[in-house]
C-alpha positions in Angstrom: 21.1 -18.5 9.1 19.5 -22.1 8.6 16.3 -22.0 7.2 16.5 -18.5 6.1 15.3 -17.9 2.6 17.7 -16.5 -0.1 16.3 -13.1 -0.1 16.3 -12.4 3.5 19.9 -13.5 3.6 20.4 -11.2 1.0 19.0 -8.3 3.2 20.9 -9.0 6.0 24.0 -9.3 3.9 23.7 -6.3 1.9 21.5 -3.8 3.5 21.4 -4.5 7.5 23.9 -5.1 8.8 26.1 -2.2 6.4 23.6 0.0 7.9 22.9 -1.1 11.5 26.3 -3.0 12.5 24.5 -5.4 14.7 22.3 -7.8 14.3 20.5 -7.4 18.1 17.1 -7.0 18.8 16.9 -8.8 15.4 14.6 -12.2 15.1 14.4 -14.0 11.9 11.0 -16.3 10.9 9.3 -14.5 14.4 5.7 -16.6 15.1 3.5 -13.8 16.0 -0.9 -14.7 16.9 -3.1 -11.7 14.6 -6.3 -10.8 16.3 -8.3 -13.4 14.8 -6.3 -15.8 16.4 -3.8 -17.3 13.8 -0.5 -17.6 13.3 1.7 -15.3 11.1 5.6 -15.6 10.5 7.2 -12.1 9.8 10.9 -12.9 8.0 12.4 -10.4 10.7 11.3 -9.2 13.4 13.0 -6.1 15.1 12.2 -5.4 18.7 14.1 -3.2 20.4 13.4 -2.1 24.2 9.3 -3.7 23.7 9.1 -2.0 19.8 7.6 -4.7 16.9 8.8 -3.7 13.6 8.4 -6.7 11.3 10.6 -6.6 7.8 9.5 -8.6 4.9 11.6 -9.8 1.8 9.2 -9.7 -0.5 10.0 -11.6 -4.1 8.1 -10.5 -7.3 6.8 -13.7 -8.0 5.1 -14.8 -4.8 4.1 -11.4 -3.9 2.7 -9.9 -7.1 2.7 -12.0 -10.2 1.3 -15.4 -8.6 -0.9 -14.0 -6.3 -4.4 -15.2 -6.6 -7.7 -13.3 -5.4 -7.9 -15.5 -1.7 -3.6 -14.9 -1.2 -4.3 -10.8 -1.9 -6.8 -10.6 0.8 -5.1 -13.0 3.3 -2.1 -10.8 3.1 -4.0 -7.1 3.4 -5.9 -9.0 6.6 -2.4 -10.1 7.8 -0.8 -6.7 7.4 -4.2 -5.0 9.1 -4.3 -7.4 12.1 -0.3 -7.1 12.9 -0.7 -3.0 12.7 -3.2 -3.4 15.1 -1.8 -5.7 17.1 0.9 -2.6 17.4 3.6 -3.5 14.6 5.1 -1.4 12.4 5.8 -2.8 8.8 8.2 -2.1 5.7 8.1 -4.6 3.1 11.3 -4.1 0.4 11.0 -5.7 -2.6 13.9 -8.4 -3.1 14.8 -6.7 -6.7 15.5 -3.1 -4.4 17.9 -5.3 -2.2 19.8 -5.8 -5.3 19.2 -2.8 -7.9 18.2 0.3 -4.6 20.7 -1.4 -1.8 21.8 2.1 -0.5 17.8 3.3 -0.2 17.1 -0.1 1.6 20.2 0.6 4.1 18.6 4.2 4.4 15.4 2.5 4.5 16.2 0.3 7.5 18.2 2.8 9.3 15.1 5.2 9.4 13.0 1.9 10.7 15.9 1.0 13.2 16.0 4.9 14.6 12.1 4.8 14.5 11.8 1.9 16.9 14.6 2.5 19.0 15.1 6.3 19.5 17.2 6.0 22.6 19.9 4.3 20.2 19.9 7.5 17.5 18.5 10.8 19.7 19.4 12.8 16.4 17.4 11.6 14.2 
């Protein structure tokens, strides 16, 4: 977990691996090149059998309360460019990890058996 930030080791802590049990298929601080050519660093990327789900930690300060105009768009362009590049996103708020952690487990378990239908053929 070196170089992890506190909230994503938070997340995995608390919400994913009570929900998932494993930790496979499971990439943290994944480099990924958006359509204009860039680089972008999803906190986890999950990708099962070819699937690109990207979960982001996503701290009130840095995220909301700090952001400037230029920051706001960069991250709607880097969200639109990754969904078309064919990932699938869900940001959770660090303050659900600790207040909401049985919605975040649900949360992650719906993203889990979204990606990776072979693994839960129930859902």
């Amino acid at each position: 977990m070196k170089g992890l930030g506190y909230g994503t080791i938070e997340f995995l802590r608390l919400i994913w691996y009570p929900a998932i049990r494993s930790f496979e298929h499971l990439y943290p601080e994944w480099e990924v090149r958006d359509f204009n050519n860039g680089y972008r660093y999803l906190d986890l990327a999950y990708m099962p059998e070819g699937a690109k789900g990207g979960i982001e930690i996503q701290g009130y300060g840095p995220h909301a309360r700090d952001l400037d105009v230029r920051r706001f768009k960069d991250l709607c362009w880097r969200h639109s460019l990754l969904a078309l590049d064919g990932w699938t996103f869900s940001p959770i708020a660090y303050l659900s990890v600790k207040e909401e952690p049985k919605q975040c487990q649900h949360l992650s378990f719906l993203l889990s058996a979204s990606l990776f239908p072979l693994m839960y053929p129930q859902v």
